[in-house]
C-alpha positions as CSV (number, residue, x, y, z in Angstrom):
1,X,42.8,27.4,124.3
2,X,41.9,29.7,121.8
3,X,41.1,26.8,119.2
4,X,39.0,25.5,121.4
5,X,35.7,27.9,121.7
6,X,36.5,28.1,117.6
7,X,35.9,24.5,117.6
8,X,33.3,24.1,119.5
9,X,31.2,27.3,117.9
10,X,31.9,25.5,114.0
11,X,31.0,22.1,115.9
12,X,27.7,24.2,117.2
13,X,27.0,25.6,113.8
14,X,27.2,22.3,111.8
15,X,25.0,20.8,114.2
16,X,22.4,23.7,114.5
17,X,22.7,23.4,110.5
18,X,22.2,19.6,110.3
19,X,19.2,19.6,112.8
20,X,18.1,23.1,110.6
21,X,18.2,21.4,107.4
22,X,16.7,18.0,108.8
23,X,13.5,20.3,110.1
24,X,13.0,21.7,107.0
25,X,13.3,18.8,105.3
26,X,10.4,17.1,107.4
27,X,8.2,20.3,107.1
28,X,8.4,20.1,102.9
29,X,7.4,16.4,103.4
30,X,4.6,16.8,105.3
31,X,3.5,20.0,103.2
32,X,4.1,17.6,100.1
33,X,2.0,14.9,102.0
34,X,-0.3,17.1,102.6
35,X,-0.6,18.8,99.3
36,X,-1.2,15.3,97.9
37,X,-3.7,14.2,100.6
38,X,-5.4,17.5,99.4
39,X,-5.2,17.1,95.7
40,X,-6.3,13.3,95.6
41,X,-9.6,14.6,97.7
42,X,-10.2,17.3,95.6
43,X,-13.0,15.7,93.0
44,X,-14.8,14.1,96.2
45,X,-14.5,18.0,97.6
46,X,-15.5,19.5,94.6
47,X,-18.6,17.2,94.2
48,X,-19.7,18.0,97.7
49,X,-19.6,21.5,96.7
50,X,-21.6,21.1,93.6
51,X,-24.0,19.4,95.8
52,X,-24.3,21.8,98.3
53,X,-24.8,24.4,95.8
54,X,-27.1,22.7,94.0
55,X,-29.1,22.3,97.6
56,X,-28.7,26.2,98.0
57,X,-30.2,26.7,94.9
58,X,-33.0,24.2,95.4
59,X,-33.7,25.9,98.7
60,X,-33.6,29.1,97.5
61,X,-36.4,28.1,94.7
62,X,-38.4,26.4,97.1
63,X,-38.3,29.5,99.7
64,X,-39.4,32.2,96.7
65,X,-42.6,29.5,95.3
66,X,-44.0,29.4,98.7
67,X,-42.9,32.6,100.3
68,X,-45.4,34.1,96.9
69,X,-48.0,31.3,97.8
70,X,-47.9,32.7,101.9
71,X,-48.2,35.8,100.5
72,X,-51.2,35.5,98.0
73,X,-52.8,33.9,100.9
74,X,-52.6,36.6,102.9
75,X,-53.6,38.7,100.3
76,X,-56.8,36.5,100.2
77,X,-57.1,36.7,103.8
78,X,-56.9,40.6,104.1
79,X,-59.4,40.6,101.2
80,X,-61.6,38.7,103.2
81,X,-61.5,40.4,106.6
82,X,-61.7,43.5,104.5
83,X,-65.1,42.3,102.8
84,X,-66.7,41.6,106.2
85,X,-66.1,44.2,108.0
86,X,-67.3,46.5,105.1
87,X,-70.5,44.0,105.0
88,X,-71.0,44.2,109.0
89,X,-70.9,48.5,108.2
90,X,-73.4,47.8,105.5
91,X,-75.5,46.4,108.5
92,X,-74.8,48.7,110.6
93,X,-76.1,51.5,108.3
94,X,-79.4,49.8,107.2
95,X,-80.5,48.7,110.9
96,X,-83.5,49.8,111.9
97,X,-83.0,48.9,115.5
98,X,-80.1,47.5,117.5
99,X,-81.3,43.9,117.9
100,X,-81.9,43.6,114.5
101,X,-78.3,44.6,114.1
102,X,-77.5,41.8,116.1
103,X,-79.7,39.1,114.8
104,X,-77.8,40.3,111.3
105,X,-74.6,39.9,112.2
106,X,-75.2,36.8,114.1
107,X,-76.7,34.7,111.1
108,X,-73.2,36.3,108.7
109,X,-71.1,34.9,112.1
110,X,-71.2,31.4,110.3
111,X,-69.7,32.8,106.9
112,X,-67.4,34.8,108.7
113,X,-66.1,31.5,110.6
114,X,-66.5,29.4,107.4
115,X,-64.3,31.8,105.5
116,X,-61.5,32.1,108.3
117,X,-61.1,28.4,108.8
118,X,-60.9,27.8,104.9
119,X,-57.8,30.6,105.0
120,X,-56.2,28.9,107.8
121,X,-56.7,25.8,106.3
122,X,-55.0,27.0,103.1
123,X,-52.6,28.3,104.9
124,X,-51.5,25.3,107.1
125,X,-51.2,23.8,104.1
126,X,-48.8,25.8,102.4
127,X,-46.7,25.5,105.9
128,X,-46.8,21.5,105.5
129,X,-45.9,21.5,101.7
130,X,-42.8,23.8,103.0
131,X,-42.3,21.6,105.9
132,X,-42.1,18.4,103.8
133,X,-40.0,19.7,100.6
134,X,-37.7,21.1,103.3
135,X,-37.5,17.6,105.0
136,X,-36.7,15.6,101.8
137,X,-34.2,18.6,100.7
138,X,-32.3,17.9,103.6
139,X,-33.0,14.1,103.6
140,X,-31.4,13.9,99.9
141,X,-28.8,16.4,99.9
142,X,-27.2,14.7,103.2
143,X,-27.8,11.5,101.6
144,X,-25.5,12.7,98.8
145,X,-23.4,14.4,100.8
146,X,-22.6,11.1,102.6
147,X,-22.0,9.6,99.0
148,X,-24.9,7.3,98.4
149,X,-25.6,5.9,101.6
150,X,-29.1,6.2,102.7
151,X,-30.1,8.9,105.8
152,X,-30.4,6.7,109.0
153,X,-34.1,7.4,110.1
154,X,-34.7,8.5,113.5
155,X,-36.2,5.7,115.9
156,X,-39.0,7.0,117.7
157,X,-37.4,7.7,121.3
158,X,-39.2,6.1,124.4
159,X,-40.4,7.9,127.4
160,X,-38.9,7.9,130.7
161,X,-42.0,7.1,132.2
162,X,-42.4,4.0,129.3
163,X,-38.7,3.0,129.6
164,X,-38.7,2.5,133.5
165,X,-42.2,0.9,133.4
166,X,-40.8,-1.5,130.3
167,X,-38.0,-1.7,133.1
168,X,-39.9,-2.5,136.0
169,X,-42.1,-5.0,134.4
170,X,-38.6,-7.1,133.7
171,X,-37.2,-6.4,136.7
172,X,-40.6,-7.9,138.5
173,X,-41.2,-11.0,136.3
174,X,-36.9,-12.1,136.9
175,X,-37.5,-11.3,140.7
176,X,-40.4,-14.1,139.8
177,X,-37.9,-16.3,138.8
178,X,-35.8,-15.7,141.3
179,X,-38.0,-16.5,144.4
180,X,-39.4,-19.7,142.8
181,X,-36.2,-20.9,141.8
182,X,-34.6,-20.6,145.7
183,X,-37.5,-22.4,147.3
184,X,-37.3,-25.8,148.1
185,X,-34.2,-27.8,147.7
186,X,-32.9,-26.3,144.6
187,X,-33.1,-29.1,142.5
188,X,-34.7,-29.4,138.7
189,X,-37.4,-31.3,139.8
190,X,-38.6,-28.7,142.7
191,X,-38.0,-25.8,140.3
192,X,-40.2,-27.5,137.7
């Protein structure tokens, strides 16, 4: 009897080696698999990277030209405000009367407006530039990304409201059909 727990523990370990050894055997196959997997989609990896670098760079450009544009503006903005308001003092000082303070300052409102609207102007303008170089930034760097093929464009999405009348106005003209195709007999002839 004493053979037989002696038996059965070698039996135990040889099996507990085999399946052991048959494990490790699958888990250095898939890391070798892997590794390969890894290594023959390096260059496609690596190119990616370049690309998104070369995106990061381009965006970081892009934000330090305009973010000195947005800031000259507002420069030329503060300049501005700063020049009428000492202009509206200078009226102030040289008034004779109170009404003729406020005849003054109402013919410079025009200026005033002219001059704000041009600066807002300017500066939607600058916003749109950014806008569109960020667009086409992200339009050609995802077109790279996905190697080549062109970005989808969006299609313009349909209202509810549009999609349900579109809807309706199908649904109406086969319930059309429908009725004048069940009167009468039901023949060609009656349908015609």
């Amino acid at each position: 009897m004493s053979n037989n727990p002696e038996q059965f523990a070698t039996a135990a370990a040889r099996l507990l080696q085999g399946t052991a050894r048959a494990c490790a055997d699958r888990a250095l196959r898939l890391a070798q698999s892997g590794a390969d997997r890894v290594s023959t989609r390096m260059p496609a990896i690596e190119e990616r990277l370049a690309t998104l670098a070369e995106a990061g760079q381009r965006l970081t450009d892009l934000s330090h030209r305009y973010l000195g544009q947005l800031l000259q503006q507002g420069q030329t903005s503060a300049r501005g405000a700063l020049a009428d308001s000492a202009e509206r003092l200078r009226m102030t000082a040289r008034a004779a009367s109170l009404s003729a303070l406020y005849k003054e300052q109402r013919a410079a409102l025009p200026a005033s407006r002219d001059r704000l609207l041009s600066e807002l102007e300017s500066t939607w303008q600058i916003v749109a530039a950014v806008g569109r170089e960020l667009s086409e930034l992200a339009h050609s760097t995802g077109s790279e990304l996905l190697r080549g093929r062109a970005p989808e464009r969006a299609r313009p999405r349909r209202s509810r409201a549009r999609k349900h009348a579109a809807h309706g106005a199908v649904s109406a003209a086969e319930r059309g059909k429908r009725t004048s195709g069940t009167s009468g007999s039901g023949t060609r002839s009656d349908k015609e």
